[in-house]
N, C-alpha and C positions, 0 to 999 in steps of 0.2 A: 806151634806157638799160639794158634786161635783157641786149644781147647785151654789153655789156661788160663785162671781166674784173676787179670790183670784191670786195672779200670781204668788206664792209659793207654796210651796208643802206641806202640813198638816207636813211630817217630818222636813222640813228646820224651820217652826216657831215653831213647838216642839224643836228644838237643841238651837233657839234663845230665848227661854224661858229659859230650862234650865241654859243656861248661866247668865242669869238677875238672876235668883232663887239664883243661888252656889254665885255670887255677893254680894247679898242684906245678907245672912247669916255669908258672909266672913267681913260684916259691923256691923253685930247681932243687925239685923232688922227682924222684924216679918213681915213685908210688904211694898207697896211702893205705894204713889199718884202719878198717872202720869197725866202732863197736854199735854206735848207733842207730836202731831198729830205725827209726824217722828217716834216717837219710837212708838205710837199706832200701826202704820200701818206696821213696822218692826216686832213687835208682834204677831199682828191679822189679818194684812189687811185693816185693818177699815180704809175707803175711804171718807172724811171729811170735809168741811171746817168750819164746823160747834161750831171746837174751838175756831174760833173768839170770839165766844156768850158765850159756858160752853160748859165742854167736861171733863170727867175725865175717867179712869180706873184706877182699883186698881189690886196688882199682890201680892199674898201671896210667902213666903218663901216655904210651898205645892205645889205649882202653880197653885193655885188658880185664877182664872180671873175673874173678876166681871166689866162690864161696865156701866158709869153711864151718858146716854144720854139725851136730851132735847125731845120731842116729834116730834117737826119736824124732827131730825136726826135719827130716828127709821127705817126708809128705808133705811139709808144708811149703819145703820149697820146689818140690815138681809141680805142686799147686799152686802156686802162686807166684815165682818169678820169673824173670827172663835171664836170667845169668844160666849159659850154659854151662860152666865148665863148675861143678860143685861137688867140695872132697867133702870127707866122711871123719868128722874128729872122734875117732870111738873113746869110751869113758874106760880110764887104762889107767890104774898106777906103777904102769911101768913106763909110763910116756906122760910129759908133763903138757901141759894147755901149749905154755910160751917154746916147748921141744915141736910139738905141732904146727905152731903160728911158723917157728924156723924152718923147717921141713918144707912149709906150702913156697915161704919166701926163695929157697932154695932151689925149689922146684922154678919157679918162674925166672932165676937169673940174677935175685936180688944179692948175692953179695958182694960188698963194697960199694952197694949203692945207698944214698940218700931216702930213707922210707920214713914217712911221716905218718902218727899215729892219733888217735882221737883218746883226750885224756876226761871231755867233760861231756860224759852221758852216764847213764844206769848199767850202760852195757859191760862196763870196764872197774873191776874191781881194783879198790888200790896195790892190792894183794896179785892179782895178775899183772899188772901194770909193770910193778918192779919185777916180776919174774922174768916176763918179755925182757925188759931192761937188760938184767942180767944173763938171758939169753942170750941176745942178740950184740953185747958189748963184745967190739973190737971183731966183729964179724960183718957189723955194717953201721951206717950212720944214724941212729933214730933219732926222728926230730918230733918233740913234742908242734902239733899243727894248731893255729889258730881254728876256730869252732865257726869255717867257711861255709859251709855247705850248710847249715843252721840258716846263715847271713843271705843264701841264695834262694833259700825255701824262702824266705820274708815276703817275697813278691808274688803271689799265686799266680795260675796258669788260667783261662778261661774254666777249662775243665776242674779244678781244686774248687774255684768258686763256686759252680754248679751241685756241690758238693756240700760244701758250706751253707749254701742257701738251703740246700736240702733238709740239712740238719738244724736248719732255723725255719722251715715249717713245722718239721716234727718239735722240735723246745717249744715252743707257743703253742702248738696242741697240748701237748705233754704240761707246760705250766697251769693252763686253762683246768684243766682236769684232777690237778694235785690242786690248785686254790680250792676247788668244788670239795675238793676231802678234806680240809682242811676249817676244824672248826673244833669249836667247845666240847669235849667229851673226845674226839676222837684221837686214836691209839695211834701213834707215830709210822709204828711197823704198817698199818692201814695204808699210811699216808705216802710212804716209802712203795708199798706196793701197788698204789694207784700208776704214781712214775714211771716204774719199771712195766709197769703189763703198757703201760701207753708207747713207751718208746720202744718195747720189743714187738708190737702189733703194728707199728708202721715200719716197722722196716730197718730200726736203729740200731747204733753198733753201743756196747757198754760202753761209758763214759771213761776215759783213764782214769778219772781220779776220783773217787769215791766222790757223791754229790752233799755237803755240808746240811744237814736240817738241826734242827733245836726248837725246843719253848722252851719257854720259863729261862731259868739262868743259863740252859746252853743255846737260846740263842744269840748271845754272845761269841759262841765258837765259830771262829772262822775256818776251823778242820771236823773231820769226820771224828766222831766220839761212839761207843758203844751205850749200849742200854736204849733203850723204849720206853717211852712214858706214854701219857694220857694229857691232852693238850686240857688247859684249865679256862674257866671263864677268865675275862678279860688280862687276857696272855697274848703273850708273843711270838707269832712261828717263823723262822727264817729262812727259806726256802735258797739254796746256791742250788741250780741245777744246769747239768749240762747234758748233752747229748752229743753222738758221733754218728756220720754219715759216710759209709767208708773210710773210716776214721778222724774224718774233717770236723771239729769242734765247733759246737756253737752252745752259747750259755745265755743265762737268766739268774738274775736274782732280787729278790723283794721280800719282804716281809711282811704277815696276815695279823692282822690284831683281831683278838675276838669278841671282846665287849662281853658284858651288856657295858660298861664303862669303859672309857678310851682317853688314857692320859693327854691332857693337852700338848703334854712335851712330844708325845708322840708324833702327833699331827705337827707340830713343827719343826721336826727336826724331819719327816718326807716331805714338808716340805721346800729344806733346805737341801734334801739328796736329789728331787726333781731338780731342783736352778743348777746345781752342779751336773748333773749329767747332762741338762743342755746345753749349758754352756761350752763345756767338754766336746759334744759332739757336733756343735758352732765349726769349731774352729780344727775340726779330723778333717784335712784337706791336706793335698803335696803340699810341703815347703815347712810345714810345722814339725816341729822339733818335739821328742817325748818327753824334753822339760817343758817345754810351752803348754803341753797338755797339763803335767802335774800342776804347773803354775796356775794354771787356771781353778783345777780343783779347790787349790790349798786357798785361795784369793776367794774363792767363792763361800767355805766355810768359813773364812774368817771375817767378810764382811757381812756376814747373817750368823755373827758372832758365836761359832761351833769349831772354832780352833782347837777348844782343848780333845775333840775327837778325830784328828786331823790322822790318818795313816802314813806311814812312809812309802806307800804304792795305790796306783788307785788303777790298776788295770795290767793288762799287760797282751801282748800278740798271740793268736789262738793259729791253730793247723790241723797236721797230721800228728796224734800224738800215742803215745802208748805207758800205761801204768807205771809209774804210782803215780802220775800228774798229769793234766793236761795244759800246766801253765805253761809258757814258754818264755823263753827271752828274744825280745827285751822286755823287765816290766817296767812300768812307768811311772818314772821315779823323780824325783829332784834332780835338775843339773843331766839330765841322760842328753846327747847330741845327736844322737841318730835323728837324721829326718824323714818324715811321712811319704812313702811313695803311692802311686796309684795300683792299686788291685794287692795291698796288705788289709792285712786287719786286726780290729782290738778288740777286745771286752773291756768294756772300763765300768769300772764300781764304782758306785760312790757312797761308803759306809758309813755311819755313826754310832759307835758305838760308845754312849756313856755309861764308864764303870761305876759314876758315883750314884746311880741310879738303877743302875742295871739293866737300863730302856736300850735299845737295838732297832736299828731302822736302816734298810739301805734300798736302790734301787741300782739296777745296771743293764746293761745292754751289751751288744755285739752289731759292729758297723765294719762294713767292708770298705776302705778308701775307692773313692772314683777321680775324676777328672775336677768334680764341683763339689756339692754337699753329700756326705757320705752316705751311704747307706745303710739304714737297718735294718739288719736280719733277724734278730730278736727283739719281742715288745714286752714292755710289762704294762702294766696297769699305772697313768701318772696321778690319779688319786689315791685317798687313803685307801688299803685293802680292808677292811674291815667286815665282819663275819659277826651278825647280834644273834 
């Protein structure tokens, strides 16, 4: 067990089993399919991408663990989990995924029992979904599971945090060094490569979800686009970047104007994203609701009259995540009731983007909930960025 590549402690994913176990019993469930890379790796470690393809684990109400991998993922899971008991799902058209998932179930005792399944991750095509379905009908009880163990991750561990902060020293070197590339004449693909030699020379993990840049009209894109330009005089580059610290997310985003000329609208609409994110990170303390956050946002651009750029999200909880995203749920929306516990965390944005101008401004951060006022683990710049 010592020589494997684990970054918990055999007792931290012992305490996080148990909790899944008293869970799935408090549901009066005999077991549970998981397709979830996040919770695998919160459970076992199991270090992955290999859910893209098929990837399942099963966790009894005993605590039982049984892993059910593809052949080529066989490495990675003697390298990197603590699940000892792990079958082999060979790639076969004469045996179906969901004839497999049956077979392991079968193997453990499960029929006529109550097995709960994970319907909302990457991991679970809708297409196997129903297959299982139909495997498994009238041989046992499948119950689609509420997305628990998502809801459990919310609260980090000292050790996640550790992690976290980690990955917000490196995002702040890493921003520091992409603003410095970041100017009149220079080539996107440059600026993209500053990023990445910075956060693979400390130490960082790829970011899940491709990191958002733009000038000119895509900085407006709030997602990753193709093509490379050449940043222009008095333009606009909008930097979303993230980074991952054994897969712990931490993010930044802002935006460089480059002058020699700098729209006045610009300067004030950072300086309507400055009042909104402190105001936002005022009140990231236990007891606050992630409506009371949005409220804040949406109240803040509308009395420095920037309602018409108002988004339906201004943030949302960062972790442990794996591609195509690193966003998670909750994000932080109108009316959400969930409330702020202590040792969660957000990224919250605060963007402006007006279409009737085509002007782009935002700034954001990453705060870890405490006891009192939250913490910052990512910083931007709360002047204008500006590059003459």
């Amino acid at each position: 067990m010592s020589e494997l590549n684990i970054h918990f402690t055999t007792e931290e994913f012992a305490q996080r089993q148990h909790k899944v176990c008293n869970s799935l019993s408090a549901q009066h469930l005999d077991g549970a399919l998981l397709f979830k890379i996040e919770d695998m790796y919160w459970l076992t470690g199991y270090d992955s991408d290999g859910f893209s393809i098929f990837g399942c684990m099963f966790i009894g109400t005993d605590g039982q663990l049984t892993q059910l991998a593809r052949p080529a993922d066989l490495g990675n899971a003697t390298y990197s989990s603590i699940c000892k008991d792990i079958r082999t799902a060979p790639d076969d058209q004469a045996i179906s995924r969901a004839e497999q998932i049956k077979a392991l179930l079968a193997s453990l005792g499960m029929q006529g029992k109550r097995i709960g399944i994970q319907v909302d991750t990457m991991g679970l095509t809708p297409r196997l979904f129903l297959q299982i379905q139909a495997e498994l009908e009238n041989w046992c009880e499948l119950i689609i599971m509420p997305d628990f163990i998502r809801e459990l991750r919310l609260i980090k561990s000292p050790q996640e945090l550790s992690y976290m902060r980690k990955a917000g020293k490196i995002m702040d070197t890493a921003l520091h060094k992409t603003i410095d590339a970041t100017f009149a004449g220079a080539f996107e693909g440059d600026i993209y490569a500053t990023f990445y030699d910075t956060l693979f020379r400390l130490g960082a993990d790829l970011p899940a979800h491709i990191p958002p840049m733009g000038s000119g009209k895509s900085a407006l894109n709030l997602r990753y686009t193709t093509k490379r330009k050449h940043v222009l005089e008095n333009d606009q580059v909008t930097l979303e970047l993230g980074v991952a610290y054994r897969h712990y997310h931490a993010a930044s985003m802002c935006v460089v104007l480059t002058g020699p000329k700098v729209n006045a609208r610009h300067v004030k609409m950072h300086a309507t994203s400055v009042k909104a994110l402190e105001a936002v990170q005022t009140i990231l303390r236990p007891g606050t609701s992630i409506g009371d956050i949005y409220d804040t946002y949406r109240r803040t651009l509308e009395d420095n009259g920037e309602q018409d750029a108002l988004l339906t999200v201004c943030g949302y909880t960062m972790g442990a995540a794996w591609p195509p995203t690193w966003m998670e749920q909750p994000m932080i929306h109108a009316n959400h009731p969930l409330i702020l516990q202590e040792n969660m965390s957000f990224f919250t944005h605060m963007i402006l983007n007006d279409r009737q101008t085509g002007l782009s401004m935002a700034v954001a951060e990453q705060a870890i909930i405490t006891s009192g006022a939250a913490e910052i683990i990512t910083h931007v710049p709360r002047e204008p960025i500006i590059k003459y």
